[in-house]
TORKOL-4160 file (C-alpha; in steps of 0.2 Angstrom, whole numbers, padded with zeros to 4 digits, m for minus):
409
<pt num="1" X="0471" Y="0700" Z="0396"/>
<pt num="2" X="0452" Y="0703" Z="0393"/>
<pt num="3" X="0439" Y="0692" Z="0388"/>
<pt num="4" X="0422" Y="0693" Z="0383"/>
<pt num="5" X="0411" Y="0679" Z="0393"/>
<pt num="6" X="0392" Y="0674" Z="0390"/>
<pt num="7" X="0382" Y="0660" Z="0398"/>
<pt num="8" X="0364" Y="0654" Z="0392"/>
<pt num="9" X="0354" Y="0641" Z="0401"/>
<pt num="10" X="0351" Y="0624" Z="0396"/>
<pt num="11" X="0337" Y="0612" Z="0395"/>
<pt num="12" X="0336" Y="0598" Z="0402"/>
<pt num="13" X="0436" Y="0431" Z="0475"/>
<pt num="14" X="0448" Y="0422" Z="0479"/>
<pt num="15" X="0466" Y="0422" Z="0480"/>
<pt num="16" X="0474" Y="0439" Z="0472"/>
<pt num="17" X="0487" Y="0438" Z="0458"/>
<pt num="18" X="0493" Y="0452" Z="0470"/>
<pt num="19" X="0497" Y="0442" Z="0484"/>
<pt num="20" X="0504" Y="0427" Z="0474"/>
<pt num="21" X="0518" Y="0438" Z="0464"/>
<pt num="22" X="0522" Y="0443" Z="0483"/>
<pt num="23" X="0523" Y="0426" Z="0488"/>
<pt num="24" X="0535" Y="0420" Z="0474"/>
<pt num="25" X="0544" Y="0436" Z="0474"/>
<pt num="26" X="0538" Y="0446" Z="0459"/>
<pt num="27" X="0547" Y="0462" Z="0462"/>
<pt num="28" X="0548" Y="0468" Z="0446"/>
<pt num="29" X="0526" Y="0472" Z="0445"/>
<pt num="30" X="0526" Y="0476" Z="0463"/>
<pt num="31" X="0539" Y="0488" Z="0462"/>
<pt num="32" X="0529" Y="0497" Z="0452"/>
<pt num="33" X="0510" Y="0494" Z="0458"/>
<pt num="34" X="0503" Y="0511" Z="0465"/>
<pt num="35" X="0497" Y="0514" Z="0482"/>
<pt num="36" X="0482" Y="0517" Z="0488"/>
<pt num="37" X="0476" Y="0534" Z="0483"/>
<pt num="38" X="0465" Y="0544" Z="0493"/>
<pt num="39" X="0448" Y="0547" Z="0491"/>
<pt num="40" X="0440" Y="0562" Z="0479"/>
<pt num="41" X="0430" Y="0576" Z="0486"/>
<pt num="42" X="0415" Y="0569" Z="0478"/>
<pt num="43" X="0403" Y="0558" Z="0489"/>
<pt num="44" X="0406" Y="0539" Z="0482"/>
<pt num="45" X="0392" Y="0530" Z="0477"/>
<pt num="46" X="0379" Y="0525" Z="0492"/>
<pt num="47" X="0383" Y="0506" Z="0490"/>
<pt num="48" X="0396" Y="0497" Z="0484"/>
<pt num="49" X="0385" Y="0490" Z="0470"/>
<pt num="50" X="0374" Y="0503" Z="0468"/>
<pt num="51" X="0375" Y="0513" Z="0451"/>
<pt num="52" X="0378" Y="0531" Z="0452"/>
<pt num="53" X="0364" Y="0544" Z="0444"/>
<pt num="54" X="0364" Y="0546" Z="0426"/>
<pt num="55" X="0369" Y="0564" Z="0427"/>
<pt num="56" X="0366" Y="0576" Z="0412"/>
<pt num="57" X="0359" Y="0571" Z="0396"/>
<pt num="58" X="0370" Y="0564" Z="0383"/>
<pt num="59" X="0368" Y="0577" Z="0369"/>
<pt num="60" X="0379" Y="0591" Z="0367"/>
<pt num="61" X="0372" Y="0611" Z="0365"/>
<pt num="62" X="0386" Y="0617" Z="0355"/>
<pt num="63" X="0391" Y="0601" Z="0344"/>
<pt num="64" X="0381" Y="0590" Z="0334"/>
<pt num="65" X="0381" Y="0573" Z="0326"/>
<pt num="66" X="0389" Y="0562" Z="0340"/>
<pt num="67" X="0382" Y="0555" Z="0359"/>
<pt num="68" X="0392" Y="0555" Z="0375"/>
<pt num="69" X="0397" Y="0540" Z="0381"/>
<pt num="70" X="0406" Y="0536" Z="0397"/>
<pt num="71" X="0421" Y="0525" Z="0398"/>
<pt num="72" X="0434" Y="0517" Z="0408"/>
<pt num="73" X="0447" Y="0513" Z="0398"/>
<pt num="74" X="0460" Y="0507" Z="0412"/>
<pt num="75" X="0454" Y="0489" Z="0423"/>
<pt num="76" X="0464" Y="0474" Z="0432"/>
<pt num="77" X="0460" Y="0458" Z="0436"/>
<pt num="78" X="0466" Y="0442" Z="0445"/>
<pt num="79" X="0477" Y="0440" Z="0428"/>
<pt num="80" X="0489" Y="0452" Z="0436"/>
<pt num="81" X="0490" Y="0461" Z="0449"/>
<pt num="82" X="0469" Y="0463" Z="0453"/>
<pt num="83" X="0457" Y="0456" Z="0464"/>
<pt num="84" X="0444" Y="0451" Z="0454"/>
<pt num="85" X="0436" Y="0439" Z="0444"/>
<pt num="86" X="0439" Y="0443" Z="0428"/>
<pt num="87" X="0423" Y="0435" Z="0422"/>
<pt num="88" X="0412" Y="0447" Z="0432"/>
<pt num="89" X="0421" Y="0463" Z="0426"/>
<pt num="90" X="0413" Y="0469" Z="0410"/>
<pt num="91" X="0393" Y="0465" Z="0418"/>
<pt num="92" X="0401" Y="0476" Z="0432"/>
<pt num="93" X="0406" Y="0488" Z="0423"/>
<pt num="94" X="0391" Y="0489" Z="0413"/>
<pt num="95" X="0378" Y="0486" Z="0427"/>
<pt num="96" X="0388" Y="0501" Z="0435"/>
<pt num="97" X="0381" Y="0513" Z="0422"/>
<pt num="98" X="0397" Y="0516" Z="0409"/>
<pt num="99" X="0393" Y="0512" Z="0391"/>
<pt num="100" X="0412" Y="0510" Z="0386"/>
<pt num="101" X="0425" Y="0495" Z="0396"/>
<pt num="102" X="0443" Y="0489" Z="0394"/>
<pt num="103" X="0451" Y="0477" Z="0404"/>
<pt num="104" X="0470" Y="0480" Z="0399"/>
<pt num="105" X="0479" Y="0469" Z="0414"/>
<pt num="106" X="0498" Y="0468" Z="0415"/>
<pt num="107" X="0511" Y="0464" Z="0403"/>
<pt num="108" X="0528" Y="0462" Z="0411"/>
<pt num="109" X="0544" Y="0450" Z="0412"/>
<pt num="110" X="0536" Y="0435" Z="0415"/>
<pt num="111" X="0519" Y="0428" Z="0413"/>
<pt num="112" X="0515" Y="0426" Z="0435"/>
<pt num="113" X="0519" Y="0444" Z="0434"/>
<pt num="114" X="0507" Y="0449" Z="0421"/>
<pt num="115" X="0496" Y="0440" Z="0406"/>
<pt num="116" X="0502" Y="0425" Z="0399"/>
<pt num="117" X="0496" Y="0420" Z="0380"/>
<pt num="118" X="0481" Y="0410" Z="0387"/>
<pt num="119" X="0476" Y="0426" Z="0399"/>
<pt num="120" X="0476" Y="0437" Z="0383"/>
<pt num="121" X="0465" Y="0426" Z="0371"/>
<pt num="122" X="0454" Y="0424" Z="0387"/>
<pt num="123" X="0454" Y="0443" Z="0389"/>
<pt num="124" X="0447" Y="0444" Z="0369"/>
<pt num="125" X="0435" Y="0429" Z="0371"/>
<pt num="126" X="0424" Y="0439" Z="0389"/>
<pt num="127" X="0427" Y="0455" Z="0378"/>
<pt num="128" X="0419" Y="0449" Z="0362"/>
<pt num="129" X="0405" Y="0440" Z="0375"/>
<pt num="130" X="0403" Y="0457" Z="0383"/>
<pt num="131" X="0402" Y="0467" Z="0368"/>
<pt num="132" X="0384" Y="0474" Z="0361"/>
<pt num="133" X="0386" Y="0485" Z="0347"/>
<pt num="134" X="0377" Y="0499" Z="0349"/>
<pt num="135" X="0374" Y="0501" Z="0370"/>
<pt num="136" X="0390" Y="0492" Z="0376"/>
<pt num="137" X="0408" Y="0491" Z="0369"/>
<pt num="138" X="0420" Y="0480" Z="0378"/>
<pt num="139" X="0439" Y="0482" Z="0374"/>
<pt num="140" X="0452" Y="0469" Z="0375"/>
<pt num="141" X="0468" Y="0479" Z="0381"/>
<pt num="142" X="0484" Y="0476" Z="0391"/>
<pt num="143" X="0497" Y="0488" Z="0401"/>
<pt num="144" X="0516" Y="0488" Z="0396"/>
<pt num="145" X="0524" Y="0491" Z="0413"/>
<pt num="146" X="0540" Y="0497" Z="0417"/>
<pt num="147" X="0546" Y="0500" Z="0433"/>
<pt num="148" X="0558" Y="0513" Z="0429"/>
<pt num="149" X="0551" Y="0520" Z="0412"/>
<pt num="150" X="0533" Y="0520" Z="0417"/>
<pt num="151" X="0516" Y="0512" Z="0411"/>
<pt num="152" X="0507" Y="0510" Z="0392"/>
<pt num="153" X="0491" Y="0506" Z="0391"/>
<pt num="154" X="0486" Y="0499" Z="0371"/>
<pt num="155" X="0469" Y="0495" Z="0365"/>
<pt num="156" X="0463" Y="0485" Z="0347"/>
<pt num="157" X="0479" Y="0478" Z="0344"/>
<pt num="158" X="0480" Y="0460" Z="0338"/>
<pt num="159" X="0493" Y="0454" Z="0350"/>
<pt num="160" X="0501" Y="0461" Z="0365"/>
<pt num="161" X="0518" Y="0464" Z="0369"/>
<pt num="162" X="0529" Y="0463" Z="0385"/>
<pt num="163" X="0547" Y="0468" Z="0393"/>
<pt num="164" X="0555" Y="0453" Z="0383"/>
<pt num="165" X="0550" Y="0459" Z="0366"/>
<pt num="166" X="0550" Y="0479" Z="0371"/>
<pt num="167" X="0560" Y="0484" Z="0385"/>
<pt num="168" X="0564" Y="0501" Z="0378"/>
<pt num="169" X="0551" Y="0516" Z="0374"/>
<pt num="170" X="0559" Y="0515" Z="0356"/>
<pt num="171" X="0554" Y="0496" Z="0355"/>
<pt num="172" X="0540" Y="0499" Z="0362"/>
<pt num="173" X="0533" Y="0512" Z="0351"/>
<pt num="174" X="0539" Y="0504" Z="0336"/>
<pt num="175" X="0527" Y="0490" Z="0342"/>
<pt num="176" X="0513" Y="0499" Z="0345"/>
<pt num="177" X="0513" Y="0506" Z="0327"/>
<pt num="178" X="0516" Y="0489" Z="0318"/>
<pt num="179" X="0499" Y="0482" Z="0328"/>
<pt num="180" X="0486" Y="0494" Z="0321"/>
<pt num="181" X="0482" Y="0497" Z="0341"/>
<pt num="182" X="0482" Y="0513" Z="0350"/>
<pt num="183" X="0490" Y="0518" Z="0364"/>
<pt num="184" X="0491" Y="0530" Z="0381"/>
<pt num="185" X="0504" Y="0535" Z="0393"/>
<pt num="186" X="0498" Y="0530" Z="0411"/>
<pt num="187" X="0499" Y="0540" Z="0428"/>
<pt num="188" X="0512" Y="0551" Z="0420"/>
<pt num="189" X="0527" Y="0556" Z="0431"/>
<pt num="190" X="0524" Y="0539" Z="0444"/>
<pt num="191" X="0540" Y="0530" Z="0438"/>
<pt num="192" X="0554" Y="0540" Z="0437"/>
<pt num="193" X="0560" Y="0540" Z="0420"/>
<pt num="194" X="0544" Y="0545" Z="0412"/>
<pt num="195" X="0544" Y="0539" Z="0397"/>
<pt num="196" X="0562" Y="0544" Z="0394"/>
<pt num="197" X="0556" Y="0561" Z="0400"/>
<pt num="198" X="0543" Y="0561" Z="0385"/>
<pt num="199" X="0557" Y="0561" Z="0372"/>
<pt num="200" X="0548" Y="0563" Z="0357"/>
<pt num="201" X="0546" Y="0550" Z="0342"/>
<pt num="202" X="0539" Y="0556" Z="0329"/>
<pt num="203" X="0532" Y="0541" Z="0320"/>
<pt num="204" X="0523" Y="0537" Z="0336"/>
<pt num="205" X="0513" Y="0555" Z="0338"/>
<pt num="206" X="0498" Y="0546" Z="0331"/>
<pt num="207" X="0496" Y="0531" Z="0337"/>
<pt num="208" X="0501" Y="0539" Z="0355"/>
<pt num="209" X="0483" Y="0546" Z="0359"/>
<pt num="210" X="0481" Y="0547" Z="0377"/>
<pt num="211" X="0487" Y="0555" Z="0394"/>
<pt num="212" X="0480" Y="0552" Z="0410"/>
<pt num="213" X="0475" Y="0568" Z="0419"/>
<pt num="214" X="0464" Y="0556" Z="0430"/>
<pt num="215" X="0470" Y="0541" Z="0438"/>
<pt num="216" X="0461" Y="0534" Z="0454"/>
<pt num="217" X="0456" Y="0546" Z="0462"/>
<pt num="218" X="0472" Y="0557" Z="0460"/>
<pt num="219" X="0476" Y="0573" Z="0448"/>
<pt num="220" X="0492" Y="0572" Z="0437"/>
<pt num="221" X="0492" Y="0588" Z="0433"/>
<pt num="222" X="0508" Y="0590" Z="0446"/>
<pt num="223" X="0513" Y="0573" Z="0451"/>
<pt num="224" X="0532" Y="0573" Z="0455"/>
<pt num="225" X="0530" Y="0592" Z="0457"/>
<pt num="226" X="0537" Y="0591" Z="0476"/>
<pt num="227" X="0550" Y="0579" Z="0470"/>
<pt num="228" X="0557" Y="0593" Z="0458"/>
<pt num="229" X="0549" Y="0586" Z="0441"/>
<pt num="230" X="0539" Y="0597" Z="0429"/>
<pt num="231" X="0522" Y="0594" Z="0426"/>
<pt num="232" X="0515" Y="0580" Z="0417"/>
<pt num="233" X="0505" Y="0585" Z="0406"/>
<pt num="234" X="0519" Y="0602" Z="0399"/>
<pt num="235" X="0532" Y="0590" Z="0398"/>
<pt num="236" X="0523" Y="0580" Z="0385"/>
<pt num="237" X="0514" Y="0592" Z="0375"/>
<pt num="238" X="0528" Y="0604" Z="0374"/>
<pt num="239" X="0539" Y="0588" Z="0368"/>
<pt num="240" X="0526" Y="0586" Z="0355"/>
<pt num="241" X="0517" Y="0574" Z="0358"/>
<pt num="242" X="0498" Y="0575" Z="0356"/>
<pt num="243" X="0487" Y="0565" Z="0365"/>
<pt num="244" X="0470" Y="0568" Z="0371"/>
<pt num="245" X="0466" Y="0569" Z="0391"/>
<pt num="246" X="0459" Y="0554" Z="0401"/>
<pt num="247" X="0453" Y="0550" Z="0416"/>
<pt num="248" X="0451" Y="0531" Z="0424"/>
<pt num="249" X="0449" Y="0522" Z="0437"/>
<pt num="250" X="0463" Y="0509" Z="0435"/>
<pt num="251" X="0452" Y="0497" Z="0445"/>
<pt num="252" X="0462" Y="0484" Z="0456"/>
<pt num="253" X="0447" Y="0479" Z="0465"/>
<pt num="254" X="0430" Y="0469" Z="0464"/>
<pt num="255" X="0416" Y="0482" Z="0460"/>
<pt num="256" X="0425" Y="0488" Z="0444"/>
<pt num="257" X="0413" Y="0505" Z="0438"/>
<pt num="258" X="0404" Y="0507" Z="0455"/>
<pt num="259" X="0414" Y="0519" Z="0466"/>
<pt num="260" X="0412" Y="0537" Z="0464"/>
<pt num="261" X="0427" Y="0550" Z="0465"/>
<pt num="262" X="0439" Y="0540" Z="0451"/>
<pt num="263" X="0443" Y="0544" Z="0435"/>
<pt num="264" X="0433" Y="0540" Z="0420"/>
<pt num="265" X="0433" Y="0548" Z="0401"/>
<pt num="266" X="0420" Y="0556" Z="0391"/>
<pt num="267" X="0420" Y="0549" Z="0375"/>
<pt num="268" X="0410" Y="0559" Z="0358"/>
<pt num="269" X="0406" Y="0543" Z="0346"/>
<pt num="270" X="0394" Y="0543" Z="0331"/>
<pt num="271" X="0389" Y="0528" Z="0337"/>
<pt num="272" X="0391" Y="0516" Z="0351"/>
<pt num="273" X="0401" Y="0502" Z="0344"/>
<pt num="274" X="0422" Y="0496" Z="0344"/>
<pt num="275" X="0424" Y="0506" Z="0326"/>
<pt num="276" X="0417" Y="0522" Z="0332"/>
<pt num="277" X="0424" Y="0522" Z="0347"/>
<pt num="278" X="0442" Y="0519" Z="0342"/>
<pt num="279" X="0437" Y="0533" Z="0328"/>
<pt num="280" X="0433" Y="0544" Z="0343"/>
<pt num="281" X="0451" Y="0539" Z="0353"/>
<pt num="282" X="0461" Y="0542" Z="0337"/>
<pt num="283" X="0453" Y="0561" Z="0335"/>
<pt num="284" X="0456" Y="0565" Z="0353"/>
<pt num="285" X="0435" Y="0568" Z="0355"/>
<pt num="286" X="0436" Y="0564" Z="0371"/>
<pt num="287" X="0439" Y="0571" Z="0390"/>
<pt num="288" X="0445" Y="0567" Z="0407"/>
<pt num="289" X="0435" Y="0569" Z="0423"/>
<pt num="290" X="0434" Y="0559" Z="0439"/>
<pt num="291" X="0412" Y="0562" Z="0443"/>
<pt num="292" X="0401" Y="0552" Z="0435"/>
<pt num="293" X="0390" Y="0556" Z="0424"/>
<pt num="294" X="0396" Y="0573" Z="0420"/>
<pt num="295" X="0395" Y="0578" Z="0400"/>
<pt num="296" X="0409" Y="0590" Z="0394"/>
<pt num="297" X="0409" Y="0595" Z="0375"/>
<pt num="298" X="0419" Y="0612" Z="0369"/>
<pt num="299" X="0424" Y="0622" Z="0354"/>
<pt num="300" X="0438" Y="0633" Z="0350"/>
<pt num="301" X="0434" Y="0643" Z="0334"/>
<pt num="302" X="0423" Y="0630" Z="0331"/>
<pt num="303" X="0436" Y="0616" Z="0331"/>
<pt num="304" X="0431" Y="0604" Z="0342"/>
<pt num="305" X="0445" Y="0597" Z="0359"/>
<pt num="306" X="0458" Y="0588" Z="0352"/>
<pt num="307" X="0458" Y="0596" Z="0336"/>
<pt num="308" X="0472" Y="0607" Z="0324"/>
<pt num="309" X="0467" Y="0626" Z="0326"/>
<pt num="310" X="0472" Y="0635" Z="0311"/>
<pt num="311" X="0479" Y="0650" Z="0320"/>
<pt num="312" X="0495" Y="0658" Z="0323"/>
<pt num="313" X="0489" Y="0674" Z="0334"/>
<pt num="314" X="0475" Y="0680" Z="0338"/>
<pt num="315" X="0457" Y="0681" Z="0347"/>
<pt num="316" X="0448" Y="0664" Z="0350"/>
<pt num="317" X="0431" Y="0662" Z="0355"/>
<pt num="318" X="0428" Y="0646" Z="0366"/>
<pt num="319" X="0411" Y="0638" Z="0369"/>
<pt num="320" X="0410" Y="0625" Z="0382"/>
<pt num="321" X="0394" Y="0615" Z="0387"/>
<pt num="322" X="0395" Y="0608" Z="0406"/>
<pt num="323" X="0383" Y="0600" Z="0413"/>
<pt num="324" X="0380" Y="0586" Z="0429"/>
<pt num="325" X="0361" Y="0584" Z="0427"/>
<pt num="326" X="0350" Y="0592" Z="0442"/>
<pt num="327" X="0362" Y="0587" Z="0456"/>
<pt num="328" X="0374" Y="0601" Z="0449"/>
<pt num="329" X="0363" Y="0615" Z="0442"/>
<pt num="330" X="0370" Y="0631" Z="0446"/>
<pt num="331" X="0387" Y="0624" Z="0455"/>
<pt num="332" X="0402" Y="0638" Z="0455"/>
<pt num="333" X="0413" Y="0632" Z="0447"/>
<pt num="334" X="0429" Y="0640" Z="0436"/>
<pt num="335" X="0437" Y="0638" Z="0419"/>
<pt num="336" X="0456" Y="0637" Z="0417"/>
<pt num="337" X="0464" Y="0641" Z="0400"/>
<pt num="338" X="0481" Y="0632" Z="0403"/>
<pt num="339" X="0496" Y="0637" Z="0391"/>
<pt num="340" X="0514" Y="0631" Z="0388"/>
<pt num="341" X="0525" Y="0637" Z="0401"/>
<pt num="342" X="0545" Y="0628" Z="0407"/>
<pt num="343" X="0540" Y="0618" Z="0421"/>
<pt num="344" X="0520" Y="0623" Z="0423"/>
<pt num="345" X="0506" Y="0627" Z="0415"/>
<pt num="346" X="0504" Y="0647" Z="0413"/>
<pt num="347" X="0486" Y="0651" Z="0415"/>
<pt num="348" X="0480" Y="0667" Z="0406"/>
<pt num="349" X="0461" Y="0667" Z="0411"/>
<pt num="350" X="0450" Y="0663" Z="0422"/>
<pt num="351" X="0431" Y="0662" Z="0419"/>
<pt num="352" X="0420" Y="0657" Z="0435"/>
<pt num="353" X="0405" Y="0648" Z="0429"/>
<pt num="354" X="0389" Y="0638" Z="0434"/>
<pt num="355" X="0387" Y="0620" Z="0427"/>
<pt num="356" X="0371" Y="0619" Z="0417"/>
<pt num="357" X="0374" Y="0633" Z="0406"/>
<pt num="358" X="0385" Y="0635" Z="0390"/>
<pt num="359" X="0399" Y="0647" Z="0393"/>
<pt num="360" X="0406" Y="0657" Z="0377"/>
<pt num="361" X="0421" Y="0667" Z="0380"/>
<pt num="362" X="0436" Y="0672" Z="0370"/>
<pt num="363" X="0456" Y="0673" Z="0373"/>
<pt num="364" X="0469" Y="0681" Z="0362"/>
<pt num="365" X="0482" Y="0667" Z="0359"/>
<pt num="366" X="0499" Y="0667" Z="0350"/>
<pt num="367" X="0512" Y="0654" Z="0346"/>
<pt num="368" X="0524" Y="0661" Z="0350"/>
<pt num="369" X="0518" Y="0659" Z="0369"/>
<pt num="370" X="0516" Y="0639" Z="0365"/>
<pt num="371" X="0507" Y="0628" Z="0352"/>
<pt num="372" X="0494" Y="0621" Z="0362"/>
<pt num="373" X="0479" Y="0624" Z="0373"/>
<pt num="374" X="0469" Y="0615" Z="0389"/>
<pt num="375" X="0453" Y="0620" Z="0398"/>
<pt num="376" X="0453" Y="0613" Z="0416"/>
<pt num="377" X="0438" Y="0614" Z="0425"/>
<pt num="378" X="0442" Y="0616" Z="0442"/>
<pt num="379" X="0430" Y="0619" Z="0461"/>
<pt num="380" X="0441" Y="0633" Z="0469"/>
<pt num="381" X="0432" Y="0629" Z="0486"/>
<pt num="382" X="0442" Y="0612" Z="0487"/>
<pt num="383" X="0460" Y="0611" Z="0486"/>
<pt num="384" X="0472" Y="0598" Z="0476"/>
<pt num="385" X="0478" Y="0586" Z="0485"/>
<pt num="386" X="0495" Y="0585" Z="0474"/>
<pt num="387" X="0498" Y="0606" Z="0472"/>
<pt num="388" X="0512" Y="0613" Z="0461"/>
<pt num="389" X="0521" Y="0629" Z="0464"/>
<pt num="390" X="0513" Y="0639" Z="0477"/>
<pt num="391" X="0499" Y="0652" Z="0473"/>
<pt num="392" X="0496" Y="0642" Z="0455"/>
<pt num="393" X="0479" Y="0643" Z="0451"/>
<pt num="394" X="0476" Y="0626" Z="0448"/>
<pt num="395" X="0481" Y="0622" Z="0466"/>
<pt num="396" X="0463" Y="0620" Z="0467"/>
<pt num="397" X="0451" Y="0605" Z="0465"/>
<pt num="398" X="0453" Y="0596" Z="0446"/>
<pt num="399" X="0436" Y="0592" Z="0441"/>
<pt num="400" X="0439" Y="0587" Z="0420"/>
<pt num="401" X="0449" Y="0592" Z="0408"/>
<pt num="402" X="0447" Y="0594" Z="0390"/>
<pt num="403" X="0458" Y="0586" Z="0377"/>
<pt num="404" X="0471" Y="0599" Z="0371"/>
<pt num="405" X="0470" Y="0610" Z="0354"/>
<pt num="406" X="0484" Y="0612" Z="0344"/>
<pt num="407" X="0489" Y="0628" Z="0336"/>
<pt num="408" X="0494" Y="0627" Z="0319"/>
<pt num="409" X="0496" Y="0641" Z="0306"/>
């Protein structure tokens, strides 16, 4: 295939909940709890305090009418299975540079496993404390987690919900869309059942606005690929689903916001407040990286990520707008248009780029070859830690993804 492809500069302590469920024998969280994951290409941060750079400016050259804001949407805490102080958290988080926090500890079977009904009105009292509308939204959430069936993260729901009241995906869902919350699927392909394998619910397409591309430091793009499963993110879209692309750090420790290298999401919102953010989770304005202070925006026709593209075939012209401040002016990097394909993404075309600039190009699409869309943004000089089948060209380094376009005649 051809494309056409134009860039233009731009202007400027104590005791863990962790170690008490292993002394009274909480199997069912720890059976689950992920590992350790490796560290990201990118340097970390040069204290463990000390805030990272404020990368690129917040506006976007080929959008207008809403401000970047950086989120991390995905925290723990000693009311689960974390390390920290829940009362430091949110000024953490805050102090580390984000603009947008969730705390969202464990829901399980049993209260020493996860939060019990005091933890979770305690979780909305140091939110609201925390929140300041217009610089700093803090979100009370929670994590449904099943070992077999996989993790859920939910934000602005009323209540929460755990194992006894939803112990099915079907429960679960039917849940979520009574609470008036919104929802994510978490380090897809981890647990083995995946979500019943993504099996599609209609009612729940909605509410269900999240997938995590980014999860420590870790790419999910192929997780379970060496274990014989599909890739994440095709198994859900092709199901149905459509859920925006995030990244987060899904903090266990003490310096919640601080290290560099984990996954965090760029959020579009017309303002900084709870309303607008959720307004900007429920449109899918949003994407997933894992380096701070990068700003991401792009159109497809004009139709911003995450949005219906009234198209059945032909050309579309993309305009992407990437940008890491002064740190990253001129760095290679590449582009990845990611299509439907059986067990992987297909990839039609590649565009090498520099961040800094705004890079247009266009892509003949049709349908027939799949109803959705993804750019990746990738450094082809690093590898994936997690590859899928050999030679793909995204067996390089993930550095953010879009949220996905959805064709629709």
């Amino acid at each position: 295939m051809t494309h056409t492809h134009a860039e233009t500069g731009n202007t400027p302590t104590g005791t863990s909940r962790r170690a008490l469920i292993a002394g009274t024998g909480g199997l069912l969280l720890l059976a689950s709890a992920p590992g350790t994951a490796s560290a990201a290409a990118t340097p970390r941060a040069a204290g463990p305090n000390q805030a990272p750079g404020t990368g690129a400016s917040r506006t976007s050259l080929v959008t207008q009418g809403t401000t970047l804001v950086h989120a991390d949407l995905h925290n723990h805490t000693l009311m689960s299975d974390g390390d920290g102080d829940p009362a430091l958290a949110f000024a953490s988080m805050r102090d580390a540079g984000l603009d947008v926090a969730a705390l969202t500890d464990h829901s399980t079977l049993f209260s020493i496993e996860g939060i019990s009904r005091s933890e979770w009105d305690r979780t909305g009292a140091l939110a609201d404390a925390a929140d300041d509308p217009g610089q700093y939204t803090a979100i009370r959430g929670f994590e449904w987690s099943h070992p077999l069936l996989g993790h859920v993260n939910v934000w602005f729901s009323g209540n929460y919900t755990d194992l006894l009241q939803s112990s099915s995906m079907s429960r679960l869902y039917s849940w979520i869309g009574g609470s008036g919350g919104i929802a994510g699927f978490n380090h897809p392909g981890r647990e083995v059942g995946r979500f019943d394998n993504f099996r599609y619910v209609a009612g729940a397409r909605e509410p269900m606005i999240g997938l995590e591309m980014f999860n420590r430091g870790d790419d999910y793009l192929f997780d379970g690929w060496g274990n014989g499963q599909t890739s994440p993110l095709v198994a859900c879209l092709n199901a149905g689903w459509r859920p925006g692309l995030t990244g987060v750090s899904d903090e266990h420790g003490t310096d919640w916001g601080f290290p560099e290298g984990k996954g965090r999401t760029g959020l579009w919102v017309t303002q900084n407040t709870r309303q607008e953010v959720l307004a900007a989770m429920r449109a899918r304005r949003f994407f997933a990286t894992r380096v701070s202070g990068l700003r991401l925006d792009a159109t497809a026709n004009g139709v911003r990520m995450g949005g219906v593209l009234p198209v059945s075939r032909g050309d579309v012209t993309f305009s992407v707008d990437l940008d890491r401040g002064p740190e990253w002016v001129g760095k290679p990097l590449r582009i990845q248009v990611l299509r439907p394909g059986s067990d992987a993404p297909v990839v039609p075309e590649m565009i090498d780029i520099q961040a800094g600039r705004v890079t247009q190009f266009t892509v003949p699409l049709d349908i027939v070859d799949g109803h959705w869309v993804v750019l990746r943004i990738s450094d082809p000089t690093q590898p994936n830690a997690s590859p899928g089948p050999a030679n793909h060209p995204c067996n390089d380094w993930g550095v953010a993804y879009t949220s996905p376009w959805f064709l629709q005649p």
